[in-house]
C-alpha positions in Angstrom: 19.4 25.8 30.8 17.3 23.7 32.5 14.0 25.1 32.0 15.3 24.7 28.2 15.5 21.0 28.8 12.6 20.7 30.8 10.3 22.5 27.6 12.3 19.9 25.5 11.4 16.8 27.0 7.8 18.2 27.3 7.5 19.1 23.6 9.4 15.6 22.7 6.6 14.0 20.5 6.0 10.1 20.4 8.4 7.9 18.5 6.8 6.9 15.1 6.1 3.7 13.8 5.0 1.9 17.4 4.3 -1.8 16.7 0.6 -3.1 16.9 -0.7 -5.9 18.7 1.2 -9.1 18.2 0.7 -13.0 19.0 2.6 -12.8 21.8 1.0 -10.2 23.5 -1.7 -12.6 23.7 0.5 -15.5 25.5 1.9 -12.4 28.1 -1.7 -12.1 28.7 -2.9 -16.0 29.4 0.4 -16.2 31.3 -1.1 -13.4 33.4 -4.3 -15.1 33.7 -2.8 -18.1 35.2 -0.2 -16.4 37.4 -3.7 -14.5 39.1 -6.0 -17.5 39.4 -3.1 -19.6 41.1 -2.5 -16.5 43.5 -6.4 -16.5 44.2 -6.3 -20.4 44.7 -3.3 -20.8 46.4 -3.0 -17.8 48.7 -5.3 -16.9 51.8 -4.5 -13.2 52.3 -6.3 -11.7 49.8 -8.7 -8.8 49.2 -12.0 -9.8 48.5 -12.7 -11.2 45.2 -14.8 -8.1 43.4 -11.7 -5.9 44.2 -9.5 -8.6 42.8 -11.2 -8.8 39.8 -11.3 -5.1 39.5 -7.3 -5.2 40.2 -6.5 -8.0 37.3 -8.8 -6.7 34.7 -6.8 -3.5 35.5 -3.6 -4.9 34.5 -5.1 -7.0 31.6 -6.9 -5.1 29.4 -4.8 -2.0 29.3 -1.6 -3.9 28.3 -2.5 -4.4 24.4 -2.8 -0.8 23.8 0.4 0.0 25.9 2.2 0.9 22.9 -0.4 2.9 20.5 -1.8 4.5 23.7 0.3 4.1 26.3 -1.0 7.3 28.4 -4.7 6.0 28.0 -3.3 2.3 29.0 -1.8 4.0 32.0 -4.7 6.0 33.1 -7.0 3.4 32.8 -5.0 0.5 35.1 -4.0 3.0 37.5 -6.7 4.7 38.1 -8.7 2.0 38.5 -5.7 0.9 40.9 -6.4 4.1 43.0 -10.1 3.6 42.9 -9.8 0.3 44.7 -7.1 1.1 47.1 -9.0 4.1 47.8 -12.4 1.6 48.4 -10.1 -0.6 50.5 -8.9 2.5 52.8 -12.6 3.6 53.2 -13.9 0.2 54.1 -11.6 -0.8 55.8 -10.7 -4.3 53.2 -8.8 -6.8 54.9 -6.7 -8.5 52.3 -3.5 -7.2 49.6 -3.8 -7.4 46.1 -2.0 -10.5 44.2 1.5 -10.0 43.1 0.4 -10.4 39.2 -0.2 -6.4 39.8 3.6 -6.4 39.0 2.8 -6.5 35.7 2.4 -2.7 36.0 5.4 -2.0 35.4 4.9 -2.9 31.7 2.8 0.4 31.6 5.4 1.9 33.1 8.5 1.4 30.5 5.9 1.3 27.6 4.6 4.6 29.0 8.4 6.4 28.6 9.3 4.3 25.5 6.5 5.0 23.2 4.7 8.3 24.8 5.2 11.5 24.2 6.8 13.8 26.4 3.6 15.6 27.9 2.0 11.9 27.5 4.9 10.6 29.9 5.0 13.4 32.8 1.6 13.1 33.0 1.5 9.2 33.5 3.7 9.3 35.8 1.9 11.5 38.1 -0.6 8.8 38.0 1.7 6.4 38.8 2.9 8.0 42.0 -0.3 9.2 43.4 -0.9 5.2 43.2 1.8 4.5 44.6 1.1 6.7 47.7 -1.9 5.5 48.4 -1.2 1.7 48.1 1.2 2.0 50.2 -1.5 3.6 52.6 -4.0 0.5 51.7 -1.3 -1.9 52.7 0.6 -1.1 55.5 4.5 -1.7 53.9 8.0 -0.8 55.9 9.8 2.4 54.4 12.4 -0.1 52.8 9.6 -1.9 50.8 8.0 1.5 49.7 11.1 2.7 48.5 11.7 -0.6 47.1 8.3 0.2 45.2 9.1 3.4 43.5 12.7 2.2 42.9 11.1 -0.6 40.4 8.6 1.8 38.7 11.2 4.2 38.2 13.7 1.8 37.0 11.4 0.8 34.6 10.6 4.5 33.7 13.8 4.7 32.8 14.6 1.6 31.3 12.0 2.5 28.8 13.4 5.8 28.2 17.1 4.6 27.4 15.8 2.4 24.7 13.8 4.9 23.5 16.8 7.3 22.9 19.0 4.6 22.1 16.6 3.6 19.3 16.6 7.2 18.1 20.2 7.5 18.2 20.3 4.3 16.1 17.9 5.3 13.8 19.2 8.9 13.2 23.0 7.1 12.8 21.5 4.7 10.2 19.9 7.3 8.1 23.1 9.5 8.1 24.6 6.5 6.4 22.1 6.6 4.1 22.5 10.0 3.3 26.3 10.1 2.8 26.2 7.0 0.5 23.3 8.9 -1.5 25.7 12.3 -1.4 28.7 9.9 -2.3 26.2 9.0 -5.6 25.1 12.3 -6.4 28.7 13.2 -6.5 29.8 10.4 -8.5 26.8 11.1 -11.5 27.8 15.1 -11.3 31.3 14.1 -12.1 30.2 11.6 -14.8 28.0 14.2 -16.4 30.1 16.7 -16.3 32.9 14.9 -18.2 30.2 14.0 -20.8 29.1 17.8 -21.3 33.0 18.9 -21.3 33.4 16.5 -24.1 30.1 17.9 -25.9 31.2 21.1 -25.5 35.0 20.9 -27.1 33.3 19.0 -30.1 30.9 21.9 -30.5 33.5 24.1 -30.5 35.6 21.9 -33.2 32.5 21.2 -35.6 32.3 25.1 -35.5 35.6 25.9 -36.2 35.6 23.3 -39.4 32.3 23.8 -40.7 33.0 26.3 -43.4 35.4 24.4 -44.9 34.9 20.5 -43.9 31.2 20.2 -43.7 31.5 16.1 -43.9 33.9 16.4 -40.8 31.0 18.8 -39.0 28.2 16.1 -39.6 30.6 13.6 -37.9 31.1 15.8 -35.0 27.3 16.6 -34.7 27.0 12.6 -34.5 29.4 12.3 -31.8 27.9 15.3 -29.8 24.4 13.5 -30.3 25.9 10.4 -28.6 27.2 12.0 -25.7 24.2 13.9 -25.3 22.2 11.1 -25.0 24.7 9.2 -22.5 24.5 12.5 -20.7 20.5 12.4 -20.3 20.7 9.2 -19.2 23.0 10.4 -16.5 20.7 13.3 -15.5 17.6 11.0 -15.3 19.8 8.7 -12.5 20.4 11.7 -11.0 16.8 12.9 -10.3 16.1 12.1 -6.2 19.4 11.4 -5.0 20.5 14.6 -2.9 23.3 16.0 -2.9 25.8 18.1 -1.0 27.6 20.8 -2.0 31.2 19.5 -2.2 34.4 19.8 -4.1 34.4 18.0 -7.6 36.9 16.2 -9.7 34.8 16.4 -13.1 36.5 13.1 -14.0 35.6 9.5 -14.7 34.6 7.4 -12.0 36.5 4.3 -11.3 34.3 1.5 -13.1 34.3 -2.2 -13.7 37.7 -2.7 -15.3 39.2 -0.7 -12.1 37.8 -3.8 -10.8 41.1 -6.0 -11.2 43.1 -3.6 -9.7 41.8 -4.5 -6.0 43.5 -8.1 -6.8 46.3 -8.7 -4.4 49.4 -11.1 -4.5 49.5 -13.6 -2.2 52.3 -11.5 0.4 49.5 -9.4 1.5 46.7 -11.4 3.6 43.9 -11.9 3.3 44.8 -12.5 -0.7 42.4 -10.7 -2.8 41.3 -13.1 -6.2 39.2 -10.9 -8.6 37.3 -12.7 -11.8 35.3 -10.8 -14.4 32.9 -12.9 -16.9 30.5 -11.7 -19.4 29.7 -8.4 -20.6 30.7 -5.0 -19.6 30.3 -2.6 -22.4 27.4 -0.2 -22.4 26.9 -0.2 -18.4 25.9 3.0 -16.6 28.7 4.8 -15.3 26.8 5.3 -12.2 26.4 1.1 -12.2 30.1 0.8 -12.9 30.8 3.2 -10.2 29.4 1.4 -7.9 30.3 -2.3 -8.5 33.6 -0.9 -7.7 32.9 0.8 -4.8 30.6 -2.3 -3.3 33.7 -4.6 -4.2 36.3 -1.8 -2.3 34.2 -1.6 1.0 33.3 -5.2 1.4 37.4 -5.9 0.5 38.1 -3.4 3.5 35.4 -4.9 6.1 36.8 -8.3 5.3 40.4 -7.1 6.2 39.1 -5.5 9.3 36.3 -8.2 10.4 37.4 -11.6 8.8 39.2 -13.7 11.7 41.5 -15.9 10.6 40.8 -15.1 7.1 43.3 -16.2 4.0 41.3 -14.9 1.2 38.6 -12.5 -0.1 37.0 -14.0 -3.9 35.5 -10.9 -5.6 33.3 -12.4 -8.9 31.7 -10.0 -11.3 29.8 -11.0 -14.3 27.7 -8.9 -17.0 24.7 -10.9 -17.9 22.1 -9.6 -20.8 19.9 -7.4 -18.3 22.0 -6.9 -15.4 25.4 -7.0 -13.3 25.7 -9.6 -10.4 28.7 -8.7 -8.0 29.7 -11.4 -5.5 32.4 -11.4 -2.5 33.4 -14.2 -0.3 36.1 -14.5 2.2 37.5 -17.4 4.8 37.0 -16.0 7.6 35.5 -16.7 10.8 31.5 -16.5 10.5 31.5 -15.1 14.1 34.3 -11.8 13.2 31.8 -9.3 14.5 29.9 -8.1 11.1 26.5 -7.7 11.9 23.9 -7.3 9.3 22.8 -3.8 10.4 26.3 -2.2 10.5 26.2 1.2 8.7 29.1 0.8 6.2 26.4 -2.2 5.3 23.4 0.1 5.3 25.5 2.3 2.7 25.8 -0.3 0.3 22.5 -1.3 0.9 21.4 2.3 -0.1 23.3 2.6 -2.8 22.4 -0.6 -4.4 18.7 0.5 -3.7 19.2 3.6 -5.7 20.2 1.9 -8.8 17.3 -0.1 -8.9 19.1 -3.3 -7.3 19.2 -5.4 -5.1 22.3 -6.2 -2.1 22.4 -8.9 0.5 25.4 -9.7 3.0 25.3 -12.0 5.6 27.2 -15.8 6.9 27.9 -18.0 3.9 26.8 -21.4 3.7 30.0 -23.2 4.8 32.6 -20.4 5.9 32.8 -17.2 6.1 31.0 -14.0 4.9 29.3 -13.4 1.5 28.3 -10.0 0.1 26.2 -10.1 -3.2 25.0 -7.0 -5.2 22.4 -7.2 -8.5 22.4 -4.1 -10.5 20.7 -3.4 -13.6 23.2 -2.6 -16.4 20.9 0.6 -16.9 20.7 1.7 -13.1 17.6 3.0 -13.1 17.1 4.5 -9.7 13.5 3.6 -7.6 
């Protein structure tokens, strides 16, 4: 079992995406700068100056790469660390090293936040054989050595909790994403299903009245073209979005007009006022589907994160080219919705697929605001 962890963590690769250089890292290194020249004016007990030099250029310049290379950014300032410790042993150097060293510990967290597993044991080893021999070039009490590798491993570890936080995070987010995609997959079988039930019952009636109603068989042909077209527009939506293999009802989805019945009376709180303006005929099932569904889960996150809220507006209206969807509630801006929260990255998804667009976050004045733009067509990206 633990060998089996032990070949994990070695084989764990490095996290993707690492962020390049930034302006700040810049301002980290001026602030630096200015932290070592005041040590070197202001203190007296220093190492000569070539080894000080040696020592800040070793924490400087490795600290912009600390996150594309943070093995190489390690090897490089420590071991150049070790190198002057092990110059100070042998000669004998009279003098520590300033305290702006500290900034190793950077290296450190970047080293088990952004390396990979192999990249990360093997830093480390660097930064303990350091470790061992400054505590050789400066003559330190057990309390302060074990002080030393306390902070290097605390920030060894540090940077390893946020990396696995991150990952849990990121692996949470894109279940979220998947299940919304699954719950719109299932949705557009359903829809298409019901269309080619309906083709295939007409079929079965123009057949049976051909022979003797022929004008009543060129009607049904008419009707089966229809659906037959609504049904390839279903199929294209359907291309990209995965999904699962679930139980299905082969029914209608609950569209626009289901809408209105989210509307509450004014016993139940927060009251629930729906309003529907402009046109609604000829909208995708899949875009009607979800206009209902956006307008259900941001009624439910308002009734479980609106403080002190007395009423949730849901607005819909169906311009020439598209559907706009807009919620608003009371409440308390400060009830604990956060932008990233996963029933938000859902929606999100979801309105993504269609081709549209979705936003939530404080309203102006009061309260929260969810808004949805869909195109009538819901063509997915």
């Amino acid at each position: 079992m633990a060998t089996d962890a032990l070949r994990s963590l070695w084989a764990e690769p490095r996290p993707a995406n690492a962020p390049d250089r930034r302006p700040r890292e810049w301002a980290l290194i001026a602030a630096l700068i200015c932290w070592s020249l005041l040590e070197v004016v202001l203190r007296q007990d220093l190492a000569p100056r070539p080894l000080l030099l040696l020592a800040v250029l070793a924490v400087l310049g490795p600290l912009l790469w600390r996150r594309t290379h943070p093995l190489v950014a390690v090897a490089v300032s420590f071991g150049t660390l070790t190198i002057v410790d092990i110059v100070r042993i042998l000669t004998g150097s009279q003098g520590a090293l300033p305290n702006s060293i500290s900034a190793t510990l950077i290296l450190a967290y970047a080293l088990f936040r952004w390396g990979s597993g192999r990249e990360a044991a093997s830093g480390l080893g660097a930064i303990l054989l350091w470790l061992a021999l400054t505590n050789v070039a400066d003559t330190t009490s057990l309390a302060d050595s074990v002080a030393a590798y306390g902070f290097f491993l605390f920030a060894a570890v540090l940077g390893a909790a946020i990396r696995y936080h991150t990952k849990i995070l990121i692996r949470d987010i894109d279940q979220a994403k998947a299940r919304e995609r699954e719950q719109l997959a299932r949705e557009l079988h359903d829809t298409v299903a019901h269309h080619v039930s309906g083709i295939a019952i007409q079929a079965q009636a123009g057949r049976a009245i051909a022979a003797s109603q022929p004008e009543r068989a060129l009607e049904t042909l008419a009707i089966i073209e229809d659906a037959a077209t609504r049904t390839l527009t279903e199929l294209r939506a359907i291309v990209g979005v995965l999904r699962a293999t679930q139980d299905t009802e082969f029914a209608p989805q609950p569209g626009v007009a289901e809408v209105e019945q989210l509307a509450t009376d004014g016993q139940t709180r927060p009251r629930v006022e729906v309003t529907l303006s402009g046109e609604f005929d000829d909208l995708s099932p899949a875009v009607e589907a979800a206009i209902y569904r956006l307008a259900q889960e941001s009624i439910t996150n308002a009734r479980r994160h609106a403080r002190h809220a007395t009423q949730v507006t849901v607005a819909v209206t169906g311009d020439a080219d598209q559907v706009r969807l807009t919620i608003d509630d009371d409440g308390s801006a400060a009830g604990g919705r956060a932008p990233g929260g996963y029933g938000l990255v859902g929606m999100r998804e979801r309105a993504s697929l269609l081709g549209g667009t979705f936003h939530a976050g404080p309203a102006a004045e009061r309260g929260w605001r969810v808004e949805a733009v869909l195109p009538r067509t819901g063509t997915p990206r």
